[in-house]
C-alpha positions as CSV (number, residue, x, y, z in Angstrom):
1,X,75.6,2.4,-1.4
2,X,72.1,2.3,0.1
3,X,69.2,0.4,-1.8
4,X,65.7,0.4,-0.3
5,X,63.3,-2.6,-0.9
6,X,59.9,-3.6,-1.7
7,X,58.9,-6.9,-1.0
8,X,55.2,-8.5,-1.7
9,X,54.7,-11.9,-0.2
10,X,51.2,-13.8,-1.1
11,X,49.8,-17.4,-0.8
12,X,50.8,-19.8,-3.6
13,X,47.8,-19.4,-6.1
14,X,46.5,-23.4,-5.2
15,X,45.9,-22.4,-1.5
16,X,43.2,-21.1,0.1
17,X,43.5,-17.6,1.2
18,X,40.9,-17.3,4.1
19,X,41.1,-13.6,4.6
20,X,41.2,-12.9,0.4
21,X,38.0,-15.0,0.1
22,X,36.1,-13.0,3.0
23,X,37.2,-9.6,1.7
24,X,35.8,-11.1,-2.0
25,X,32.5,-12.3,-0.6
26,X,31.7,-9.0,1.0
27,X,32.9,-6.3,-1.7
28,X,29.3,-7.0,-3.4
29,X,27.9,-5.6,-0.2
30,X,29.2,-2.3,-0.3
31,X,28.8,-1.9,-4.1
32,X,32.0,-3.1,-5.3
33,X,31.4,-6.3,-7.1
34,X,33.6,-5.7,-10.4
35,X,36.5,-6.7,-7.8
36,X,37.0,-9.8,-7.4
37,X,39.5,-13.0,-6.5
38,X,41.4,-11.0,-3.6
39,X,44.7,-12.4,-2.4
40,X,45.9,-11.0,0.9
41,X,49.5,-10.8,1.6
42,X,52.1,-9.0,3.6
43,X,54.1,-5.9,2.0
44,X,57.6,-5.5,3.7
45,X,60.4,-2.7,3.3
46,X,63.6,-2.6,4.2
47,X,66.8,-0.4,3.7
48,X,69.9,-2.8,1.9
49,X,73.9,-1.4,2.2
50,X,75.8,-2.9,-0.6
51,X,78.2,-2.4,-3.1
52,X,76.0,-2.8,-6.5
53,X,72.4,-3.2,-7.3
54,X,73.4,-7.1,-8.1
55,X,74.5,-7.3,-4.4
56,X,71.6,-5.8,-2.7
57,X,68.5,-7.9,-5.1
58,X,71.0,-11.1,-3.9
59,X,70.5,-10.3,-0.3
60,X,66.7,-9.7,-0.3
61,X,66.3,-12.9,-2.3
62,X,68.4,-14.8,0.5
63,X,66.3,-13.0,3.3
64,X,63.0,-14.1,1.6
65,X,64.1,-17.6,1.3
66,X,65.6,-18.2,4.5
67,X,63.3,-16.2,6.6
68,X,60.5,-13.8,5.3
69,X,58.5,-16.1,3.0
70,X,57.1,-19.9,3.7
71,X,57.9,-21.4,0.4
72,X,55.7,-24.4,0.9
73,X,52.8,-21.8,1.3
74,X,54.0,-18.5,0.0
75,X,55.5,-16.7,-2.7
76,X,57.5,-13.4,-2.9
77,X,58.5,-11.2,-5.7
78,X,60.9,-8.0,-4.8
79,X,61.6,-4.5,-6.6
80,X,65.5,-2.5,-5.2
81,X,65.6,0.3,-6.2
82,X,68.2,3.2,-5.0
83,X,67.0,6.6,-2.8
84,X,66.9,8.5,-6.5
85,X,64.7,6.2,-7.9
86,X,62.7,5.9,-4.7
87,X,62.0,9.8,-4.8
88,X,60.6,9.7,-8.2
């Protein structure tokens, strides 16, 4: 069965985040200073094949830990979902 995932990687909350905290400092410039405390990340898709929804969240988790995410720096959270639920 196909699954397609979604996969959000940010820095840990105690790090810096150079390019979050430039993006914050300048949102007041162009008028947009209700937003605030901007964390930049990296958003990553990817089509799974496997036999059950358990199967397919296993294998993303095992590709962030071993290879997508830093986890001394990073931290990633993941949605699979299946081609119906993706049309919706």
């Amino acid at each position: 069965m196909l699954f397609h995932a979604a996969i959000d990687i940010l820095p840990l909350p105690a790090l810096l985040d150079p390019q979050g905290k430039a993006v914050t400092n300048n949102l007041p410039n162009i008028g947009l200073e209700q937003l605030t405390n901007v964390r930049i990340g990296k958003h990553i898709t990817m089509d799974i094949e496997a036999g059950s929804r358990e199967e397919a969240e296993r294998l993303v988790g095992e590709a962030c830990e071993k290879l997508l995410a830093n986890p001394i720096m990073e931290r990633f959270e993941f949605r699979v979902f299946t081609a119906e639920e993706a049309a919706i």
